[in-house]
C-alpha positions as CSV (number, residue, x, y, z in Angstrom):
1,X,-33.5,-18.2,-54.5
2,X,-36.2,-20.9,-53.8
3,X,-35.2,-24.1,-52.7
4,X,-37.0,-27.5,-53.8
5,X,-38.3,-30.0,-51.9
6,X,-35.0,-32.0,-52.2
7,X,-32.9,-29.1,-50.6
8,X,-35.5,-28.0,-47.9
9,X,-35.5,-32.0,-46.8
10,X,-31.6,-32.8,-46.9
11,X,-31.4,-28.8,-44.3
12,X,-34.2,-30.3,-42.2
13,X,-32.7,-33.7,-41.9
14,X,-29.5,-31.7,-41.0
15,X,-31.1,-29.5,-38.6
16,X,-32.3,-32.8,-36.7
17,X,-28.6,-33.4,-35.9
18,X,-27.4,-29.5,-35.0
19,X,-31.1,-28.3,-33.7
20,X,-33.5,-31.4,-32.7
21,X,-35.8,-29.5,-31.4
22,X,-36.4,-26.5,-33.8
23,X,-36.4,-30.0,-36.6
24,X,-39.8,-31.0,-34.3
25,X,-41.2,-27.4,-34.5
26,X,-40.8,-27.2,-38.5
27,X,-42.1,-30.7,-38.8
28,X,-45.2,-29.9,-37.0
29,X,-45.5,-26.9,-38.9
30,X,-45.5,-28.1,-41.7
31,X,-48.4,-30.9,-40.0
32,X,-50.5,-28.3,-38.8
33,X,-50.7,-26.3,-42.0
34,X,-51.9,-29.5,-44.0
35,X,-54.6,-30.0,-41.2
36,X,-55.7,-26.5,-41.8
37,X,-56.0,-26.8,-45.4
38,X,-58.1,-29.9,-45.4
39,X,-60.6,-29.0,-42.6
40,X,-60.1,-25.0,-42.1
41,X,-63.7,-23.0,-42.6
42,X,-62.8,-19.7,-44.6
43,X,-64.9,-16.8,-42.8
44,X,-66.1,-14.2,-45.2
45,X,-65.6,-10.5,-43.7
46,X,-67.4,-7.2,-44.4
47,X,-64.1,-5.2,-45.1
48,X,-63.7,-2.0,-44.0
49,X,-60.8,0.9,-45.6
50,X,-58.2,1.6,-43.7
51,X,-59.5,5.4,-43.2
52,X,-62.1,4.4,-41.7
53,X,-60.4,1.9,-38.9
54,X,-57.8,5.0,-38.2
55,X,-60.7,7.5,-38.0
56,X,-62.6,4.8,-35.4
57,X,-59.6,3.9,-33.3
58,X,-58.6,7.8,-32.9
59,X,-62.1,8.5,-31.4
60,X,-61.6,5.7,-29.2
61,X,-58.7,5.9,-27.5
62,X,-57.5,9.9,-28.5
63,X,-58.9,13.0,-28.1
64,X,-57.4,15.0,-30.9
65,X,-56.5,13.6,-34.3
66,X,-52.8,14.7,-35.6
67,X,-52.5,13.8,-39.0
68,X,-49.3,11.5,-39.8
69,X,-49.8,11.3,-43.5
70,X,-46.6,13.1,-44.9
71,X,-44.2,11.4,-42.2
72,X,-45.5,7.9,-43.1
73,X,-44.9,9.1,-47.0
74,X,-41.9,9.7,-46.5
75,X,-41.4,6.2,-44.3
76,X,-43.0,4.0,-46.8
77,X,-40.6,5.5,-49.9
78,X,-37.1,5.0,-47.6
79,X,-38.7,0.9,-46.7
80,X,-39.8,0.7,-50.3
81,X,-36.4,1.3,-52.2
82,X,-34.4,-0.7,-49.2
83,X,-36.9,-3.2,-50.7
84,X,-35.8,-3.0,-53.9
85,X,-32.2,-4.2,-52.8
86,X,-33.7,-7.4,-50.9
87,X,-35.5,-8.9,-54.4
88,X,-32.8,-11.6,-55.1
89,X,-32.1,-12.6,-51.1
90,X,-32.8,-16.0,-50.1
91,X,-36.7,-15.5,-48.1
92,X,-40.0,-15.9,-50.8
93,X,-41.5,-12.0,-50.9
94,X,-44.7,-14.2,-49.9
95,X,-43.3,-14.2,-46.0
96,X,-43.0,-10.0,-45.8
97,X,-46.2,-8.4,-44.7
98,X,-48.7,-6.5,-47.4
99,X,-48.1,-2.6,-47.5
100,X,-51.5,-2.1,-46.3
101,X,-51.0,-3.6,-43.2
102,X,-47.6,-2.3,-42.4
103,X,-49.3,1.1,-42.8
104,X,-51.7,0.9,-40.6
105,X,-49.2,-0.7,-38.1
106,X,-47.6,2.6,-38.5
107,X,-50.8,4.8,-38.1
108,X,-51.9,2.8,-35.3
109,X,-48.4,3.1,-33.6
110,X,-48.8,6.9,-33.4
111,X,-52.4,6.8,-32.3
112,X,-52.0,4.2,-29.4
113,X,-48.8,5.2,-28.8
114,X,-47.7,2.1,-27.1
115,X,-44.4,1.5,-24.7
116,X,-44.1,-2.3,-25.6
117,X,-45.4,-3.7,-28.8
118,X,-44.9,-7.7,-29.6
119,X,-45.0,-9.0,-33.3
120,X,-45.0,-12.5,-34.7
121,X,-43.5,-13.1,-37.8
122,X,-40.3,-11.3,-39.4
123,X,-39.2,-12.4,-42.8
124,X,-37.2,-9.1,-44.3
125,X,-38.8,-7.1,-41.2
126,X,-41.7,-4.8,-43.4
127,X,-43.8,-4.2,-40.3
128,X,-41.4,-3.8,-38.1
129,X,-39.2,-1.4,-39.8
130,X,-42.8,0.4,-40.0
131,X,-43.1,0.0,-36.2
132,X,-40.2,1.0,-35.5
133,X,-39.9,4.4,-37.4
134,X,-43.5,4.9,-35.5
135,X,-42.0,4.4,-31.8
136,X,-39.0,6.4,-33.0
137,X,-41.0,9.4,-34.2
138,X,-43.3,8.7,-30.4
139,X,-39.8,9.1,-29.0
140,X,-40.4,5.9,-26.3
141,X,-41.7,1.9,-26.9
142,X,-39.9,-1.3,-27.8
143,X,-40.8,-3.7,-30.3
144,X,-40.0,-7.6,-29.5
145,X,-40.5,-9.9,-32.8
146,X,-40.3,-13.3,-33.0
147,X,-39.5,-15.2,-36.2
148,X,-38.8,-18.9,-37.2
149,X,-37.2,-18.0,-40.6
150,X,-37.8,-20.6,-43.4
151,X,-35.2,-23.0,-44.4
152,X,-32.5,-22.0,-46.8
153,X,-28.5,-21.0,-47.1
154,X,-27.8,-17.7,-44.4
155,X,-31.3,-17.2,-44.6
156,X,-30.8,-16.1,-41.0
157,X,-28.6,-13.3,-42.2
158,X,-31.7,-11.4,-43.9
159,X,-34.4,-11.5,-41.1
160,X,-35.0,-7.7,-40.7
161,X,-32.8,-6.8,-43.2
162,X,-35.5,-3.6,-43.6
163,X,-34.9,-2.5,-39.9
164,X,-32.1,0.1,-40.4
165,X,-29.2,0.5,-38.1
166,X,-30.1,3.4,-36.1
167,X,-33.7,2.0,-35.0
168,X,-32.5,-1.0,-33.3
169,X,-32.0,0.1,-30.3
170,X,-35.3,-0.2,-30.0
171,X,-35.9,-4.1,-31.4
172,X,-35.2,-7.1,-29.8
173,X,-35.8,-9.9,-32.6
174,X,-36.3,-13.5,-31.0
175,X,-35.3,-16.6,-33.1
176,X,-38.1,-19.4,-32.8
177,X,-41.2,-20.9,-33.0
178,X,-44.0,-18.6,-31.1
179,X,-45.2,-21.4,-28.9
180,X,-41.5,-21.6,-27.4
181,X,-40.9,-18.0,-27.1
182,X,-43.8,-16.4,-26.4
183,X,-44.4,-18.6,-23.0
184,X,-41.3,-17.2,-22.4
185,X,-41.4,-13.6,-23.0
186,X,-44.6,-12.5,-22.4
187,X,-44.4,-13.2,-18.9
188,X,-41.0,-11.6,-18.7
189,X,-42.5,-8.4,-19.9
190,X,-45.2,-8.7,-17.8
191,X,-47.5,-6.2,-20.3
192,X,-47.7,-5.3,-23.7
193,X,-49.6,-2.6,-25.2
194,X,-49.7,-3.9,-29.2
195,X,-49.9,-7.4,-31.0
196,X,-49.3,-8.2,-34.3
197,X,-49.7,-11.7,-35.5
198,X,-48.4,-12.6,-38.8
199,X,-46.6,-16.1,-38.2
200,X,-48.1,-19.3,-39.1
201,X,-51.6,-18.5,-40.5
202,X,-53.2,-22.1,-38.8
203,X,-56.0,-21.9,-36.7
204,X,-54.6,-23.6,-34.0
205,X,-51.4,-21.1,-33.9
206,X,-53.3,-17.9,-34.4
207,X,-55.9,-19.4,-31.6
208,X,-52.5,-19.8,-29.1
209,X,-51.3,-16.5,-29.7
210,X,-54.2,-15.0,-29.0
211,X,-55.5,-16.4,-26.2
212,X,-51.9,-16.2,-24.8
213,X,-51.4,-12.6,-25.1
214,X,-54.6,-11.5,-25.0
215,X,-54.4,-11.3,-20.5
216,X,-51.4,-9.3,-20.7
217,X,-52.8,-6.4,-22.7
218,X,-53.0,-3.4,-20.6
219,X,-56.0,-1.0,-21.7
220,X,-56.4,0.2,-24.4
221,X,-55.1,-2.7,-25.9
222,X,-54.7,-3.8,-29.6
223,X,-54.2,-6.9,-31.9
224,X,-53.5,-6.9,-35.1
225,X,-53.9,-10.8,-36.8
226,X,-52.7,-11.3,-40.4
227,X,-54.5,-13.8,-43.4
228,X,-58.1,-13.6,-40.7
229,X,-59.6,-14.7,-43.7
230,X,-57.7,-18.4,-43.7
231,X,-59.6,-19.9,-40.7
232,X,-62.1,-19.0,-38.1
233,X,-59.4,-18.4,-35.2
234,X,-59.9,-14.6,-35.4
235,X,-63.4,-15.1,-35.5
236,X,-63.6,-16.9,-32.9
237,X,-61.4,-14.8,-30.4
238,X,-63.6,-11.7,-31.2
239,X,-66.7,-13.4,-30.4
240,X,-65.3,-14.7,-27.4
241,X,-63.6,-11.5,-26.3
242,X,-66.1,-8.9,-27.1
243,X,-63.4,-6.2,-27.9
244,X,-65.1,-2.5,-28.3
245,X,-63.8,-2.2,-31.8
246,X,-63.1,-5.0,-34.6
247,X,-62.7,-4.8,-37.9
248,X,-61.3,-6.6,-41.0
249,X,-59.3,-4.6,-44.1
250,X,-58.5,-6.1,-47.1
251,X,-54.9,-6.1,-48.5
252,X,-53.4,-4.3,-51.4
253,X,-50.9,-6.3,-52.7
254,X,-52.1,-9.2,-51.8
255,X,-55.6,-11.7,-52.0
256,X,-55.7,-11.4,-48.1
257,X,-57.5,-10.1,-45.4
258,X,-56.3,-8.7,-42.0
259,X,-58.2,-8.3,-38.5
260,X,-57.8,-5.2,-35.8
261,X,-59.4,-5.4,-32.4
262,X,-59.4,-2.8,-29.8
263,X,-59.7,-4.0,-25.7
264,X,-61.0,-1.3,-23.7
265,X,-61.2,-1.0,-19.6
266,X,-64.0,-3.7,-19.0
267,X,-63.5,-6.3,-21.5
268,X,-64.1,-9.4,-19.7
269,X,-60.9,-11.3,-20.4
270,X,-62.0,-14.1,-18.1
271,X,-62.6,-16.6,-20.6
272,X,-58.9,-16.2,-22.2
273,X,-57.2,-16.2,-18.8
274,X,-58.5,-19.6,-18.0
């Protein structure tokens, strides 16, 4: 159900009496995407397939290449027909991450096998029900996500609908904006192996992210940044960064583009840190 302007402003205007603060961090959401859109600079990225970023990443951090094509099959049919069952719920299918990148998410999770992975962004829970069958089938790592879901009747109710029961053990899904939690939590964890960004698409908030997280990646580290191709923030970190590996893929599903960096012993994280 999509809610009209009307609707979304009479919730937010009752939000400002139960939750003042989250009321502020919607309002200046909603601020910071118009900035983007009138002064943003679209990069344009060489793209590369997703075979190939696998194949690269593999040689970088693994010696030996074990093929995970069957098991993520047989993942992406189970997430696709739990799908199915989500088309009338109350979030746009806009919010829930391209199948391409909730793929690779999964490939990348059995490569790097990582102990603590950190996602922005939630909606129905596509890429981390992906994640999540990847640490499960590792046998170790915990997923933290963070999601401010958008406005709407027990739209609350539906965030990670995807994740089935018997994988969240391994999830901890935090409600709120990522400047609020992620100050909070990072430090908490004190290291994280994996990043996936796929919140709000503004320069300014993919910039934060990134520069926040990027100290407490422990080697090899990896970032995964939905919608690159909106601003220059990616950009920008990469060049600033200097990871060993970078690389952009375009999206099935969808008319977007998303970036992968790999931080190796000797990146010079300096710059970030400051």
């Amino acid at each position: 159900m999509q809610l009209t302007k009307k609707t979304k402003l009479r919730e937010w205007l009752t939000l400002g009496v139960s939750r003042p603060q989250e009321a502020l961090d919607r309002a200046a959401t909603v601020i910071d995407a118009w900035r983007d859109r009138a002064s943003s600079t679209r990069p344009q990225y060489t793209t590369m397939s997703p075979a190939d970023v696998v194949s690269t990443v593999t040689a970088l951090v693994s010696s030996t290449r074990q093929s995970c094509e069957s098991e993520l099959a047989r993942v992406e049919a189970d997430i696709t027909l739990r799908m199915k069952s989500a088309a009338a719920a109350p979030i746009a299918q806009i919010h829930c991450a391209d199948i391409t990148l909730a793929r690779l998410c999964y490939q990348i999770c059995r490569i790097l096998r990582p102990e603590v992975v950190v996602e922005t962004g939630v909606a129905y829970g596509v890429t981390s029900a992906f994640i999540l069958e990847a640490l499960a089938a590792n046998g170790s790592g915990i997923l933290h996500s963070i999601d401010l879901p958008p406005l709407g009747p027990r739209v609350d109710e539906y965030v990670g609908i995807l994740v089935p029961e018997d994988r969240r053990d391994r999830w901890h899904l935090h409600r709120g904006a990522t400047k609020r939690v992620l100050p909070k939590l990072i430090p908490k964890l004190g290291r994280l192996d994996m990043f996936v960004h796929d919140s709000l698409h503004t320069y300014r908030n993919l910039s934060m992210e990134l520069r926040f997280v990027t100290p407490y990646l422990r080697f090899p580290g990896l970032v995964i940044a939905d919608d690159v191709h909106e601003n220059e923030a990616f950009a920008d970190w990469v060049e600033e960064v200097e990871p060993c590996y970078s690389a952009a893929v375009r999206e099935e599903a969808k008319e977007g583009v998303f970036g992968i960096a790999l931080l190796k012993a000797g990146t010079d994280l300096a710059a970030v840190d400051a």
